[in-house]
ROSE-777801 format. One line per field, with one value per residue (C-alpha): residue in one letter; x, y, z; residue number from 1. Coordinates in steps of 0.02 Angstrom, whole numbers. Each point is the difference from the previous one (the first is absolute). Example, Ala and Ser with C-alpha at 12.3 -4.5 7.8 and 13.67 -1.06 7.14 Angstrom:
<pts>
r <- [A | S]
c1 <- [615 | 69]
c2 <- [-225 | 172]
c3 <- [390 | -33]
k <- [1 | 2]
</pts>
This chain:
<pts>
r <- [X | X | X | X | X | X | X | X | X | X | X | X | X | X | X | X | X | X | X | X | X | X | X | X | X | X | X | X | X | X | X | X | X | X | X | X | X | X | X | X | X | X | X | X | X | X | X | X | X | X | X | X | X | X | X | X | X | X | X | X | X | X | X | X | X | X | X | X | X | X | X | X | X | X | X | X | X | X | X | X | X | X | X | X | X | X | X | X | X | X | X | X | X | X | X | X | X | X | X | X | X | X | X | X | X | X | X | X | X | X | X | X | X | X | X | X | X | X | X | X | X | X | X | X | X | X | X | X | X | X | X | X | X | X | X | X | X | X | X | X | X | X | X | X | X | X | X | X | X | X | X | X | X | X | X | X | X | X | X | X | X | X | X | X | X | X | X | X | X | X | X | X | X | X | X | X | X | X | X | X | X | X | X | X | X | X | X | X | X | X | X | X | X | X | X | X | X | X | X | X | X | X | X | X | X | X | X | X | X | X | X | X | X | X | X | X | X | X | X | X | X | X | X | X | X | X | X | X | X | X | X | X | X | X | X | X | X | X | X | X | X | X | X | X | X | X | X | X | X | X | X | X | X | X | X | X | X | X | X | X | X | X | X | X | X | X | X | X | X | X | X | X | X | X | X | X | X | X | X | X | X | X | X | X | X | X | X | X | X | X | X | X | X | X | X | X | X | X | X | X | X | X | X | X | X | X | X | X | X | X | X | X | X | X | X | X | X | X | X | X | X | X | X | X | X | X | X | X | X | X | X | X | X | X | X | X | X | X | X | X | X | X | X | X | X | X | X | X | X | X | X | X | X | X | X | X | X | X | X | X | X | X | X | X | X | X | X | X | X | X | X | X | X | X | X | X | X | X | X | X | X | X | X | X | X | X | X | X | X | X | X | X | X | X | X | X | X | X | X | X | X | X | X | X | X | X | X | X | X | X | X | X | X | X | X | X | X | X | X | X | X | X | X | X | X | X | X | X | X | X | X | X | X | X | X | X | X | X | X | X | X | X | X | X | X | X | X | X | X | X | X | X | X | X | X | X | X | X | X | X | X | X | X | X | X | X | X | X | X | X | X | X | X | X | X | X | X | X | X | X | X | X | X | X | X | X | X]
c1 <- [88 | -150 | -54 | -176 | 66 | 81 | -187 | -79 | 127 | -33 | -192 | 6 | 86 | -102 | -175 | 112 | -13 | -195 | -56 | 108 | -88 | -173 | 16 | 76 | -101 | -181 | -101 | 138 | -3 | 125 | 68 | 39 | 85 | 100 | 23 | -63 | -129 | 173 | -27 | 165 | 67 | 192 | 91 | -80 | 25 | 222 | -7 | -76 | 108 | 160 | -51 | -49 | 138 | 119 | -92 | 12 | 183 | 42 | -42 | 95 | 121 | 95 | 54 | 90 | 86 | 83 | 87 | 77 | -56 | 28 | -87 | 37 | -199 | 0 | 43 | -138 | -116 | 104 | -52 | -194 | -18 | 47 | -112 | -146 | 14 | -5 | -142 | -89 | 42 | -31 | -92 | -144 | -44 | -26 | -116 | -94 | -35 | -61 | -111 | 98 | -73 | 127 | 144 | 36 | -143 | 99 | 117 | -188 | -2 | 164 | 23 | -119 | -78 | 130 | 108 | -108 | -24 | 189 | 30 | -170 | 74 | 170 | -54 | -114 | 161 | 101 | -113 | -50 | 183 | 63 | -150 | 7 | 179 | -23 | -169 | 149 | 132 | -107 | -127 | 130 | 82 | -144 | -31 | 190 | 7 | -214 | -109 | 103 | 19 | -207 | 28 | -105 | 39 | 81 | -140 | -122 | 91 | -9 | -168 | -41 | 100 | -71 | -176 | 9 | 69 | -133 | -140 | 53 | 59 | -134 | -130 | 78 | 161 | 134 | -108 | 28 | 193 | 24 | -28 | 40 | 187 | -7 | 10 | 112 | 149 | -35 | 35 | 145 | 97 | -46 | 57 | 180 | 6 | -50 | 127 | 132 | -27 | -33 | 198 | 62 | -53 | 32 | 195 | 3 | 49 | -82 | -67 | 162 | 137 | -101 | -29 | 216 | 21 | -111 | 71 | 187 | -57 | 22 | -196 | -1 | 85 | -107 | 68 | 105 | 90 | 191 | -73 | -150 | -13 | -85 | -187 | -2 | 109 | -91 | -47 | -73 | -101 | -54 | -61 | -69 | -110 | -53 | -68 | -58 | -117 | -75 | -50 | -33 | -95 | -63 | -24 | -81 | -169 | 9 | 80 | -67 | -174 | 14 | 66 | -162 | -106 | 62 | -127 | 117 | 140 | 83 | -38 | 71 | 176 | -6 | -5 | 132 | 111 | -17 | 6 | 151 | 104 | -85 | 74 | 168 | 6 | -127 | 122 | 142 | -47 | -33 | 195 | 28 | -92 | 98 | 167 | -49 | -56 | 158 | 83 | -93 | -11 | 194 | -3 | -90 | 78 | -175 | 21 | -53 | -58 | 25 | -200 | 38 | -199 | 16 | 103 | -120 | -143 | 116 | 71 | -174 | -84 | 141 | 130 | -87 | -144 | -197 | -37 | 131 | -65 | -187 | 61 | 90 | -161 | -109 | 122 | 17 | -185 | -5 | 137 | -127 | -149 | 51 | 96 | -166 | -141 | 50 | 83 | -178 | -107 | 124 | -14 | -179 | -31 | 126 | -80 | -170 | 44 | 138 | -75 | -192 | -31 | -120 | -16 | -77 | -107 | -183 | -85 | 22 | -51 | 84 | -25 | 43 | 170 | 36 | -45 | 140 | 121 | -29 | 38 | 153 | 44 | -3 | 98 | 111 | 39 | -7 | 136 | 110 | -35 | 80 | 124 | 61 | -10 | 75 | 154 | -1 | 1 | 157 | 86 | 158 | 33 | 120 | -146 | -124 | 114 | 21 | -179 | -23 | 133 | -69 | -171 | 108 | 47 | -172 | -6 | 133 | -127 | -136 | 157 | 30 | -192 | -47 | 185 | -55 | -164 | 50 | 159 | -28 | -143 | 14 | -128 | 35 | -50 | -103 | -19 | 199 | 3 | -17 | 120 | 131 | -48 | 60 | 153 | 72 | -19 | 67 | 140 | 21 | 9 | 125 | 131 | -31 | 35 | 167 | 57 | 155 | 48 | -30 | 42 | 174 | -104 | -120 | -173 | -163 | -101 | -152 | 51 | -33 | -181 | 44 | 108 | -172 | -96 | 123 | -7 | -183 | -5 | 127 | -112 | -138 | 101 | 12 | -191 | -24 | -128 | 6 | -26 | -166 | -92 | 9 | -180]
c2 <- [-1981 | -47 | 134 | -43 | 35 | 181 | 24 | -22 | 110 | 123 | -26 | 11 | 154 | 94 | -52 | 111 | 137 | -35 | -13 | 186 | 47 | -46 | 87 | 159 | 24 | 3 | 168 | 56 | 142 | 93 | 116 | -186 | -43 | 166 | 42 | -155 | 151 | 55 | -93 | -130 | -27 | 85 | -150 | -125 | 114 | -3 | -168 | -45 | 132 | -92 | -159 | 120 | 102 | -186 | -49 | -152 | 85 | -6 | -151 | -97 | 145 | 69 | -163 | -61 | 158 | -6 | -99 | 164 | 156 | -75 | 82 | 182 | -2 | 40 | 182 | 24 | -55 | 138 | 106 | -63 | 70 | 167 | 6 | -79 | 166 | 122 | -100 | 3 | 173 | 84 | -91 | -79 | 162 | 65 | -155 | 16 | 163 | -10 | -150 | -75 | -163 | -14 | 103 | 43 | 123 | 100 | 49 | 59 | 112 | 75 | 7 | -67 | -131 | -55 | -9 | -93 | -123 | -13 | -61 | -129 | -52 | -38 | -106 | -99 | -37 | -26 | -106 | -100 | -41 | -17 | -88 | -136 | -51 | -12 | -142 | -73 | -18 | -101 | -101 | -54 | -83 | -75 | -67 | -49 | -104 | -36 | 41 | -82 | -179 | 4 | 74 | 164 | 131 | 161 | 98 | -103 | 5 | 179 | 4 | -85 | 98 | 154 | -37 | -55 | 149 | 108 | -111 | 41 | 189 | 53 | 39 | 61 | 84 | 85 | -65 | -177 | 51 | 61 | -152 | -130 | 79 | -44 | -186 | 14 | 86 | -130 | -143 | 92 | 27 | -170 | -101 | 105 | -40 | -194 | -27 | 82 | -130 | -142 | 27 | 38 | -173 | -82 | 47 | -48 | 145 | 131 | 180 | 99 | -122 | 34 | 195 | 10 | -89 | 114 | 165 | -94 | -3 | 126 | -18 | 117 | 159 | 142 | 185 | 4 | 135 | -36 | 44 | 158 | -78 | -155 | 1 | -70 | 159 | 35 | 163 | -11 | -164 | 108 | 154 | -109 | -88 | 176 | 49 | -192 | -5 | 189 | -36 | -198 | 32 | 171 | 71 | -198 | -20 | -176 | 12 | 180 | -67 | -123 | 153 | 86 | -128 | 68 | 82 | 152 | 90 | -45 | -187 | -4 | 94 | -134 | -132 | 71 | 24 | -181 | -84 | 58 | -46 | -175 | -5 | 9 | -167 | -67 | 34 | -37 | -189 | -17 | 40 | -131 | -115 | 12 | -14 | -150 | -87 | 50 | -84 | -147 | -22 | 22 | -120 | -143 | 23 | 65 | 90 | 171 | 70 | 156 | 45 | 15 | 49 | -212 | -14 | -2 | -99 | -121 | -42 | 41 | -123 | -136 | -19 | 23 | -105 | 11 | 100 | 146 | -19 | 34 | 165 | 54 | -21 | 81 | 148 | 17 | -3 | 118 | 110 | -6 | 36 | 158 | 54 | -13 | 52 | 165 | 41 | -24 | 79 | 150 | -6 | -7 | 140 | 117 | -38 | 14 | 166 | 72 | -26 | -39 | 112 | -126 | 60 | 171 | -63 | 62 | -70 | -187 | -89 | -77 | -182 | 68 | 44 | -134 | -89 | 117 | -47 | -185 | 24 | 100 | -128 | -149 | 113 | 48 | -199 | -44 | 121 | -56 | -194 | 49 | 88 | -158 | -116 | 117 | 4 | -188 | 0 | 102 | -115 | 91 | 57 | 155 | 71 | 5 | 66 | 154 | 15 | -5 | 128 | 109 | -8 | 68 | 154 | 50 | 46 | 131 | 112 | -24 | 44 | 164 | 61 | -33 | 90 | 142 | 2 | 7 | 102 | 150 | 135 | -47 | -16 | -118 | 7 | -140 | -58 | -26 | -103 | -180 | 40 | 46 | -174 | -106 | 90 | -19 | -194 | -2 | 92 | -123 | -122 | 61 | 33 | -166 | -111 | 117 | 52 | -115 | 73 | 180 | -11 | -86 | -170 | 86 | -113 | 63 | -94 | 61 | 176 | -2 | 40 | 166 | 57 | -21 | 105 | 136 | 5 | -1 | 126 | 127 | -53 | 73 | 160 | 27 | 14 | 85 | 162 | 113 | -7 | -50 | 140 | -33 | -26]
c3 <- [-358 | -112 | -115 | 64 | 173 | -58 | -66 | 164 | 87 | -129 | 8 | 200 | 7 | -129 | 101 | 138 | -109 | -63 | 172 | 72 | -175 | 68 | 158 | -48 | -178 | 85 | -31 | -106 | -114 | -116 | 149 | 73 | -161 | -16 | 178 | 134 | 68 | 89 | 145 | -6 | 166 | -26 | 60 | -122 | -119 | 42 | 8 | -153 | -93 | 66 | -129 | -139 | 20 | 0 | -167 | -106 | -43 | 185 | 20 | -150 | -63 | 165 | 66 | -143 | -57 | 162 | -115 | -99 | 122 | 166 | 136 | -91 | -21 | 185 | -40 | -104 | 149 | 120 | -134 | -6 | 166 | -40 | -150 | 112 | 122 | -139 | -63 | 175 | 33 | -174 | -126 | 135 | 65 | -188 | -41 | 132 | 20 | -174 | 51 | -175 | -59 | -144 | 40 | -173 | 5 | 111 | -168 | -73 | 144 | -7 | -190 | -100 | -137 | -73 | 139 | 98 | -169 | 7 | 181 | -10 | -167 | 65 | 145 | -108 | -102 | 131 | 113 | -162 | -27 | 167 | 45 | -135 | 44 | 172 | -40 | -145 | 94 | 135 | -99 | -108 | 136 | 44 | -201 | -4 | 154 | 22 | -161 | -122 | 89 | -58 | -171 | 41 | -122 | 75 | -65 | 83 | 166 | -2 | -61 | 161 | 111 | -44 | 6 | 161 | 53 | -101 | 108 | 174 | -57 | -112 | 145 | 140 | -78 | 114 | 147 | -35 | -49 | 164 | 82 | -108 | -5 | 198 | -46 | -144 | 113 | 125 | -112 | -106 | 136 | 106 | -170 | 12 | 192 | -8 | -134 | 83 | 138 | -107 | -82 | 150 | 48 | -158 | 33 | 160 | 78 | 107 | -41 | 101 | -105 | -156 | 30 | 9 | -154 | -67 | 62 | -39 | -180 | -150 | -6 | 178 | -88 | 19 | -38 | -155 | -2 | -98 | -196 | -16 | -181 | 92 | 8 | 166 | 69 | 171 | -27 | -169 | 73 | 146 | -88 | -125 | 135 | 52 | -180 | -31 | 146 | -36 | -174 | 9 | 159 | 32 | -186 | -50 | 36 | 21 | 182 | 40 | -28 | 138 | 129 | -68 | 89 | 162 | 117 | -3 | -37 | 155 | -19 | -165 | 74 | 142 | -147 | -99 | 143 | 61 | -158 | -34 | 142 | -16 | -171 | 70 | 80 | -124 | -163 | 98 | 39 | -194 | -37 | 154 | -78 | -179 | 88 | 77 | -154 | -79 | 144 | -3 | -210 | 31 | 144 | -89 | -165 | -91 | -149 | -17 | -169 | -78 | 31 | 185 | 33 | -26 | 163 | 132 | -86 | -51 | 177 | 85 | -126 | -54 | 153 | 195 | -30 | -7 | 160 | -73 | -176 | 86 | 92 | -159 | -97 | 118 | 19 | -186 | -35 | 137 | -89 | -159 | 55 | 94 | -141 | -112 | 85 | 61 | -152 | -103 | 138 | -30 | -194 | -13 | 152 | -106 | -174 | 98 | 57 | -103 | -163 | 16 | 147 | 70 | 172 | -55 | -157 | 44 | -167 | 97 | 132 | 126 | -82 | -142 | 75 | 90 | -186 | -86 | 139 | -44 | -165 | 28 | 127 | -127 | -162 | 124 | 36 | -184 | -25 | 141 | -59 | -178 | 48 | 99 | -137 | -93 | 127 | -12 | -183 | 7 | 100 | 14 | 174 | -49 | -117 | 147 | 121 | -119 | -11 | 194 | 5 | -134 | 106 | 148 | -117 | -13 | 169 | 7 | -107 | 143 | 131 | -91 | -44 | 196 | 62 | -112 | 52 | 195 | 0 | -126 | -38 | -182 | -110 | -172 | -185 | 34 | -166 | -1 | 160 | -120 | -112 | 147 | 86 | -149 | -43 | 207 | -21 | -168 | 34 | 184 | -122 | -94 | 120 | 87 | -163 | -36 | 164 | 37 | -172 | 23 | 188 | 17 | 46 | 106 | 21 | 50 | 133 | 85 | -8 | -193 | 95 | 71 | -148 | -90 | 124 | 9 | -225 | 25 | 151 | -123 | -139 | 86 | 40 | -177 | -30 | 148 | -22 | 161 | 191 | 64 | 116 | 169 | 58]
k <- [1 | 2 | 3 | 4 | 5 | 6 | 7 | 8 | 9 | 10 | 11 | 12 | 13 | 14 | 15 | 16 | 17 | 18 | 19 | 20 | 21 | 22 | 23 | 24 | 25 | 26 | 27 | 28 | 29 | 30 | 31 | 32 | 33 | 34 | 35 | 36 | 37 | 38 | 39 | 40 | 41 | 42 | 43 | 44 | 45 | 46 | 47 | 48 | 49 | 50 | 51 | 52 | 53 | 54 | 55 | 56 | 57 | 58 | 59 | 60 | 61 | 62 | 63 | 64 | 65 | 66 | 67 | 68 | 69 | 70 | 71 | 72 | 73 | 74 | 75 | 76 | 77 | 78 | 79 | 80 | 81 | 82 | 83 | 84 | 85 | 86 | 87 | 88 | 89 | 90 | 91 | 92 | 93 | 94 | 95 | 96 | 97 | 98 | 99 | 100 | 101 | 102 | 103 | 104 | 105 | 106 | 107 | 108 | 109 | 110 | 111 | 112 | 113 | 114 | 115 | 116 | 117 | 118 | 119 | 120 | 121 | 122 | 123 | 124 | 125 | 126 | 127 | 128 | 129 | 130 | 131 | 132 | 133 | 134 | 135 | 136 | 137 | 138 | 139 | 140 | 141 | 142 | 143 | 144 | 145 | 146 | 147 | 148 | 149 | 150 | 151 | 152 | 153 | 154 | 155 | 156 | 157 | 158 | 159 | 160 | 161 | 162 | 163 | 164 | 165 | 166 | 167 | 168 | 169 | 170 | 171 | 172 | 173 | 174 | 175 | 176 | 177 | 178 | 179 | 180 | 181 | 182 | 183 | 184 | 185 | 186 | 187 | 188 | 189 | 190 | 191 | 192 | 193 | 194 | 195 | 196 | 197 | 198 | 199 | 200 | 201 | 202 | 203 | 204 | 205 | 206 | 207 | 208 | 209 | 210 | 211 | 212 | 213 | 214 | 215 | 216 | 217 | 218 | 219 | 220 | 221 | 222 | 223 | 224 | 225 | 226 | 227 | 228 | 229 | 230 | 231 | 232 | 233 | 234 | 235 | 236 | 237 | 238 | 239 | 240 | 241 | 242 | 243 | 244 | 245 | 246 | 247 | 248 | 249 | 250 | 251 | 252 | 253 | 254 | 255 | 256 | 257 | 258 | 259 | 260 | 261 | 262 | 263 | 264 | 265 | 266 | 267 | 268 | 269 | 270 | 271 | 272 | 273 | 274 | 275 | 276 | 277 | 278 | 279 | 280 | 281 | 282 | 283 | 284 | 285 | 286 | 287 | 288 | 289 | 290 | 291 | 292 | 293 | 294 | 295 | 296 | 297 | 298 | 299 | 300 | 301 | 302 | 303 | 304 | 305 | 306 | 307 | 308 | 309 | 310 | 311 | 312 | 313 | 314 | 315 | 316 | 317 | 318 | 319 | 320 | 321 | 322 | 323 | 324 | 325 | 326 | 327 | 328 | 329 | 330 | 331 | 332 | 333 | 334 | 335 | 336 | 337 | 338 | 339 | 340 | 341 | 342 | 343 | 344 | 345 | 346 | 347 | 348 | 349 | 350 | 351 | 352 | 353 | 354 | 355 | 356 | 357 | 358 | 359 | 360 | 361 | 362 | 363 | 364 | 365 | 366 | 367 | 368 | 369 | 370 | 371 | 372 | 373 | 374 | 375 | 376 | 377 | 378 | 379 | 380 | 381 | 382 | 383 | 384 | 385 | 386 | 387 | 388 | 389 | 390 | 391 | 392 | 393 | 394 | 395 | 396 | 397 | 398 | 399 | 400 | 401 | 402 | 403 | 404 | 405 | 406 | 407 | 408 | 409 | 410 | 411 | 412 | 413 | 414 | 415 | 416 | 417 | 418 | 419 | 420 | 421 | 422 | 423 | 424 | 425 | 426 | 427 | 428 | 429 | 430 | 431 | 432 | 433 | 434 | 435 | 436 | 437 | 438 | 439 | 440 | 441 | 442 | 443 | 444 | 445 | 446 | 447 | 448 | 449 | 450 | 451 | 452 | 453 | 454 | 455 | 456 | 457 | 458 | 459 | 460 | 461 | 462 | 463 | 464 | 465 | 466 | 467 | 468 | 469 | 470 | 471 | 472 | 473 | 474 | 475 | 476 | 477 | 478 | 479 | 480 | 481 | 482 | 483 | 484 | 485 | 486 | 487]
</pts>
């Protein structure tokens, strides 16, 4: 393919976006922005969270660490659906009882200032982070194997990318997100299908053959159970998946703000409950999909590099022709889009709300808040733009991984302030609630860098995240005052 014909596809598919942005951005407001007037329809609202919960990570990452993990990832999903009931059944009803916009301000409520500064703060880091390697990991693909062919400078390509998303995002917000994330879990998970077809072809074999070589392989193993010193030990993956979906989904406004939208609180439960059985099936053809490019880069004799996030671009785009190299392009810009544009309408509706208390400032207008909102719209991409360069500048793969990781400890402080909040009387030393938030992760840290040596070879995986909730939640214990008075 022609980089000028990559352009077009890119081009084409982003007037998809501009044009859902036209229609769903008219007469739109700041309550649009923040909350889409809660009027979503519940079952766009599932579907579209299937491709943001998938991600740019989903989409490059899971299929080739099949590779290492196999199809233990599975019991981290099990444990997804678990987490997605307590969500449905615990922390919806809170939100919208409380008629939350940011759900952060619900730690205002319950404690206080600083608490509530804590909780914003730690999303914003975490989202910032987590954010920025998700748009990394997938527009660097697209430099390595599009961008650079021109000569376009990484910063530029980003640049680009970002501003694009700030035009169709800027006006109509979570709206807008709602909708476009209905076309970008279409064409993730049509790009995984179509190339599963297209290699089943290319060997010459049929979909039942190639599904038993697949389930013959090592790449099939799914509950590991022989070592507990093994991160991929089922339980730990399944409680993990529990804790990972509560805090990365119900205590992060980015995906909570999109169940906000719903009309009501039993619209947003119906949402919850059916986008998580859909992501079942959904992450489950994504490990599929790995093990069948490891059986076909094995097949053909293609060499697979250490950087396995290179395995399926590098097949998809160098070994099943133009028509596959298309779908993977489509599905990847897919992949990036949905893991930006959410993730910035979150940002700026948080530092909107969290921090400048825009919503309930009576010395402006409402053109003057929608001007604010711009402008915390546009820092807000400035900072995500550096913060990608500056993972490209790195360049060493290991680094950012810790850094996406260390992102994932800042949750476990937001795990513990909202379990304290919900299952004890307690009141807190406010004032103390910071400085017991950034001694839990610090200590996570810790133990994760020395546990094999403190632990007899022990290794933390996912569960590193509720070992940090549980420091923080004890934390909290500590600067504990007395019971609150029953109203």
């Amino acid at each position: 393919m022609s980089p000028e014909f990559i352009l077009i596809i890119f081009l084409a598919y982003t007037l998809l976006l501009f044009a859902i942005s036209w229609f769903t951005s008219r007469k739109a407001n700041n309550e649009t922005f923040f909350i889409g007037n809660r009027v979503s329809p519940w079952y766009i609202v599932a579907y579209g969270m299937i491709g943001a919960s998938l991600s740019g990570v989903t989409f490059i990452s899971i299929p080739g660490d099949v590779g290492s993990t196999q199809f233990s990832y599975m019991m981290i999903v099990f444990g997804y659906l678990f987490g997605y009931f307590i969500i449905a059944n615990v922390l919806l009803p809170l939100y919208y009882k409380l008629q939350l916009t940011s759900i952060y301000t619900y730690l205002d409520k319950r404690f206080g200032f600083w608490s509530y500064k804590t909780g914003a703060f730690y999303f914003l880091l975490s989202r910032i982070i987590g954010a920025s390697f998700r748009m990394f990991l997938v527009v660097n693909v697209l430099q390595l194997f599009v961008f650079d062919k021109w000569g376009v400078p990484f910063g530029i390509t980003v640049a680009i990318f970002i501003l694009l998303i700030i035009l169709y995002t800027f006006k109509g917000g979570i709206k807008t997100i709602v909708w476009t994330d209905t076309l970008q879990t279409t064409f993730m998970l049509l790009a995984v299908v179509i190339t599963i077809i297209l290699i089943t072809k290319d060997l010459n074999t049929n979909f039942k053959d190639l599904m038993a070589t697949v389930f013959d392989s090592k790449f099939s193993k799914m509950i590991f159970y022989e070592d507990w010193n093994d991160k991929r030990h089922f339980v730990k993956q399944f409680f993990s998946g529990i804790f990972i979906t509560i805090v990365m989904t119900g205590l992060d406004q980015d995906m909570m703000q999109k169940n906000l939208t719903c009309r009501n609180l039993k619209d947003a439960k119906k949402n919850m409950y059916w986008m998580s059985a859909s992501l079942v099936p959904a992450n489950f053809l994504f490990l599929i999909l790995g093990a069948i490019l490891y059986v076909y880069a094995n097949t053909k004799g293609i060499f697979i590099s250490s950087t396995t996030d290179n395995l399926f671009p590098t097949i998809a785009l160098n070994h099943l022709g133009p028509f596959a190299g298309i779908v993977f392009l489509i599905g990847l810009i897919s992949a990036a889009y949905s893991s930006a544009d959410s993730a910035l309408t979150s940002l700026t509706t948080s530092f909107s709300v969290d921090f400048l208390n825009l919503p309930n400032r009576k010395n402006l207008t409402e053109k003057q808040k929608i001007r604010v909102r711009y402008l915390v719209h546009f820092a807000i991409a400035t900072v995500l733009l550096l913060v990608i360069v500056w993972f490209r500048a790195i360049n060493d793969q290991s680094v950012i991984q810790k850094l996406f990781r260390v992102a994932g400890y800042t949750y476990g402080p937001l795990l513990g302030l909202f379990a304290f909040g919900l299952f004890t009387k307690f009141k807190l030393r406010d004032k103390l609630v910071p400085v017991i938030s950034i001694i839990s992760p610090a200590i996570c840290y810790i133990l994760n860098n020395n546990s094999k040596e403190w632990f007899n070879g022990y290794e933390f995986g996912f569960e590193l995240l509720i070992v940090n909730g549980i420091f923080t939640f004890l934390g909290l214990l500590l600067i504990s005052r007395k019971l609150l008075r029953k109203n």
